[in-house]
N, CA and C of each residue as an Amber inpcrd file, in Angstrom:
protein
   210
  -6.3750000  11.6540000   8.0240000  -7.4420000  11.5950000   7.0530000
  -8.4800000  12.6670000   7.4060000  -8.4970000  13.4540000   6.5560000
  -9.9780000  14.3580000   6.4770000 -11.5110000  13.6130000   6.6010000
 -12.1270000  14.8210000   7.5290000 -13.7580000  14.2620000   7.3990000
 -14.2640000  14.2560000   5.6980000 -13.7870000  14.7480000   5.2630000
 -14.4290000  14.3620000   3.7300000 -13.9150000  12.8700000   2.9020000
 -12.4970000  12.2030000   3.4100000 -12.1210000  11.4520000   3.0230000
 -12.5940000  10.1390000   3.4670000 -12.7930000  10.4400000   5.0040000
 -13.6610000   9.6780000   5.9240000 -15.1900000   9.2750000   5.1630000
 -15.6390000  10.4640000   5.0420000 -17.2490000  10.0760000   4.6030000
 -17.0720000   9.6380000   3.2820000 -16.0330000   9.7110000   2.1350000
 -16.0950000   8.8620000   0.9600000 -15.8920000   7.3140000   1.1480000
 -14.8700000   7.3450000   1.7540000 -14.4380000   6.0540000   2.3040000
 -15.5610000   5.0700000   2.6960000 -16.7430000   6.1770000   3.4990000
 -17.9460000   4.8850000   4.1040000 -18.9750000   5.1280000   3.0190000
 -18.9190000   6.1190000   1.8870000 -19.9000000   5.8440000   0.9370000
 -19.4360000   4.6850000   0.1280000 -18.3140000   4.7200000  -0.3210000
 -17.7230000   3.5540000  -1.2450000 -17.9050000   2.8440000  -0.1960000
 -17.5870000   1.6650000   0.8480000 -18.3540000   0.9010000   1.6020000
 -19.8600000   0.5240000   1.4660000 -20.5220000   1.2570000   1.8970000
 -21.9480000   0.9180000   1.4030000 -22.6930000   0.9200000  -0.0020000
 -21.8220000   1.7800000  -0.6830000 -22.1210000   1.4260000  -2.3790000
 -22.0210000  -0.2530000  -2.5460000 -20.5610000  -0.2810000  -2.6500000
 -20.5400000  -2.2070000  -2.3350000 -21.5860000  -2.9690000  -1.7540000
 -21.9010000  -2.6430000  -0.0670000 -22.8760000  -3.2130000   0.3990000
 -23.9580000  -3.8330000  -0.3360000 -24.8110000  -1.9220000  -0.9430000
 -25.9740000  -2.2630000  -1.7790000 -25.5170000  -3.2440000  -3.3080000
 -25.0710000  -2.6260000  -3.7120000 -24.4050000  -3.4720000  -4.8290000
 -24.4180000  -5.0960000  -4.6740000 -23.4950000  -5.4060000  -3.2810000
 -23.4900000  -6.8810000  -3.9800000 -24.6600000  -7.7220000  -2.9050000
 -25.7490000  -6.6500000  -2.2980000 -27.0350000  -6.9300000  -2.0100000
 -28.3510000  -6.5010000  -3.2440000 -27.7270000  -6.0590000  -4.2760000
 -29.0830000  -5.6220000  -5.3220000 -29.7860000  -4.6850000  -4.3840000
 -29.4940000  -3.8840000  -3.4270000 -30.2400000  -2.7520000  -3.2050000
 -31.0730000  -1.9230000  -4.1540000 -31.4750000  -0.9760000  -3.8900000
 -32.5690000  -0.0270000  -3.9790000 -32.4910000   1.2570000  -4.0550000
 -31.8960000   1.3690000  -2.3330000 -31.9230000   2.8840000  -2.0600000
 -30.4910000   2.7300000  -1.4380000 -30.4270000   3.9730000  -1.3170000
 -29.0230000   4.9170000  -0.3520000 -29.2570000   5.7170000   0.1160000
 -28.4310000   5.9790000   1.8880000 -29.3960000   7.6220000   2.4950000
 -27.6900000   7.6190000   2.7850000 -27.2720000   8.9640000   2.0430000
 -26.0620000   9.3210000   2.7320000 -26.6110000  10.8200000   3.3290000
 -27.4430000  10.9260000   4.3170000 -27.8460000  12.2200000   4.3800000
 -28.0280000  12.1090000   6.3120000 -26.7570000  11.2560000   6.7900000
 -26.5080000  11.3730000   8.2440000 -25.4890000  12.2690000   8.3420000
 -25.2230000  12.6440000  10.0020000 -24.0550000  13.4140000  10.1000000
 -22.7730000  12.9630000   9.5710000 -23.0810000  11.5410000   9.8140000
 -21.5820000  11.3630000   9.3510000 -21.5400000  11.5890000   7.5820000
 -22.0860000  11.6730000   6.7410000 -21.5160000  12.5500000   5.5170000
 -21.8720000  13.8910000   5.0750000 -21.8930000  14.2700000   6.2390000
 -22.5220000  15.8740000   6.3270000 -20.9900000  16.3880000   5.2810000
 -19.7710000  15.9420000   5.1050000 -18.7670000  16.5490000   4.9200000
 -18.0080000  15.3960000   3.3930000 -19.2160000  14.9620000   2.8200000
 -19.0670000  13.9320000   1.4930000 -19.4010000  15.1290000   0.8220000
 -17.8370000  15.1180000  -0.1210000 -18.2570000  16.3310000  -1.6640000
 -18.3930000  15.8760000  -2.8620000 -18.1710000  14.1360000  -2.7650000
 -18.3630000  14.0680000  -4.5560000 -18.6020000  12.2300000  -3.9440000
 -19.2660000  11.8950000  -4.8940000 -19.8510000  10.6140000  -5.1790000
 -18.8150000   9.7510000  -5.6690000 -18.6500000   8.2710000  -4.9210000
 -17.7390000   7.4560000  -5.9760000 -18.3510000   6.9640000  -7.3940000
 -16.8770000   6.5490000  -8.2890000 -17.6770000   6.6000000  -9.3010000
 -18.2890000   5.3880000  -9.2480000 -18.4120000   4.2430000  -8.1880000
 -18.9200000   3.2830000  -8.4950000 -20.1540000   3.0230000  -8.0460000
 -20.9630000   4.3760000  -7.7740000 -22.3350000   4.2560000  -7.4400000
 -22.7740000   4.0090000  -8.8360000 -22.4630000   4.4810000 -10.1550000
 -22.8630000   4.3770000 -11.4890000 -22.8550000   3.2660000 -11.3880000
 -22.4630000   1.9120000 -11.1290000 -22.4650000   0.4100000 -11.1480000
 -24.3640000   0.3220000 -10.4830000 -24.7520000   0.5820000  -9.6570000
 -25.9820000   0.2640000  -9.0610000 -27.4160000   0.8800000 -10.4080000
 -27.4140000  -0.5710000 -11.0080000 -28.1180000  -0.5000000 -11.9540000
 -29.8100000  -0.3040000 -11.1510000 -30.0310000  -0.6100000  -9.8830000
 -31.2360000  -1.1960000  -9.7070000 -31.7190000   0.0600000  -8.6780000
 -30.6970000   0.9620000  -8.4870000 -31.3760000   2.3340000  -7.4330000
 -32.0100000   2.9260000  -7.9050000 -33.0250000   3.1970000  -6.9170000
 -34.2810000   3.9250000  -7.3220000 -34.2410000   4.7420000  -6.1110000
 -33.6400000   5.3420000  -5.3150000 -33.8520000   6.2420000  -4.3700000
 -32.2060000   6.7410000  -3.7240000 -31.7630000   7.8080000  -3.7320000
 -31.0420000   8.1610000  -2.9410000 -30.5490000   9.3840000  -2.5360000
 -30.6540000   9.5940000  -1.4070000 -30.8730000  10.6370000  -0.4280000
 -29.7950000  11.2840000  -0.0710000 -29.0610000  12.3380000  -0.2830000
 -27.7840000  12.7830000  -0.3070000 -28.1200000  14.3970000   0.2700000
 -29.1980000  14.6800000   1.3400000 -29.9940000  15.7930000   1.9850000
 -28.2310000  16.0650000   3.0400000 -27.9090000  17.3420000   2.8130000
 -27.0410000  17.5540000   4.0420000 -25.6160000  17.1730000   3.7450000
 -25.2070000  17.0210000   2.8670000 -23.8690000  16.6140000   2.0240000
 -23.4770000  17.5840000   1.4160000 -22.1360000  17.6060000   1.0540000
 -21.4770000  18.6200000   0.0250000 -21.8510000  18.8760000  -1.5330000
 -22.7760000  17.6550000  -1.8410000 -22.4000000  17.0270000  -3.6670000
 -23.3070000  17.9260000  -4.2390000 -22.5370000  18.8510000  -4.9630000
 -22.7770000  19.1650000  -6.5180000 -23.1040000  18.5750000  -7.7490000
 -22.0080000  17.9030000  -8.2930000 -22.0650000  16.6640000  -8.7940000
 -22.5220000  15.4660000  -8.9630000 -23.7170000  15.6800000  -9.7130000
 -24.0500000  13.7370000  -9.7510000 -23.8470000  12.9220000 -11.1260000
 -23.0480000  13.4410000 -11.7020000 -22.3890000  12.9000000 -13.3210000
 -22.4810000  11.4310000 -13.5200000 -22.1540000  11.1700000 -11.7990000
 -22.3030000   9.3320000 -11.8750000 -23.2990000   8.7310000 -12.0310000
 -23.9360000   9.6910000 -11.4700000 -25.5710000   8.9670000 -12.0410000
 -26.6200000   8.9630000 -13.4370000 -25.6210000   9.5450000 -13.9930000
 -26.1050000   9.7460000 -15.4650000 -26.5630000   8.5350000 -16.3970000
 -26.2670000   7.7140000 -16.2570000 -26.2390000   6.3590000 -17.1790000
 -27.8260000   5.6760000 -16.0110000 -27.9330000   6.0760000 -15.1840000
 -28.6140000   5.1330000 -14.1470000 -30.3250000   5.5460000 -14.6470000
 -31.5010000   4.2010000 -14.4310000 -32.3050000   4.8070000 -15.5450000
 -33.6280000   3.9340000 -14.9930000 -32.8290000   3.4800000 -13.3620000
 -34.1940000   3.3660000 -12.2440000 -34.5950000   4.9130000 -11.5280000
C-alpha cells in the first residue's frame, strides 16, 4: 500500500469518526497526510463542518465539499 493510500484510508476513518460524533472540524494537515491527494467522497456527508484544515496535503480538489453550507 502506498503512503497516499495509507493517508486516505485514515481520512475515511476519521470522516466516520466525526460523522457519527456530529463533529465540527477536521485537521488533516499532520505528517501523516502530508501524502493525501484527494478527499473521500464521504466527507460531503458531514453536514455540520465548519472547519477543515487540509495545510500540507496534496488536495487540489475539494468538489466534495460543494453541497456543504456550514
Amino acid at each position: 500500500m502506498t503512503e497516499a493510500e495509507r493517508a486516505f484510508e485514515a481520512a475515511q476513518m476519521i470522516i466516520a469518526a466525526v460523522l457519527a460524533n456530529k463533529g465540527e472540524g477536521i485537521t488533516f494537515s499532520s505528517d501523516k497526510f502530508h501524502a493525501l491527494e484527494a478527499l473521500p467522497d464521504s466527507i460531503g456527508l458531514l453536514t455540520s463542518l465548519k472547519k477543515l484544515y487540509l495545510s500540507g496535503t496534496q488536495i487540489s480538489d475539494v468538489t466534495h465539499l460543494a453541497n456543504l453550507t456550514e
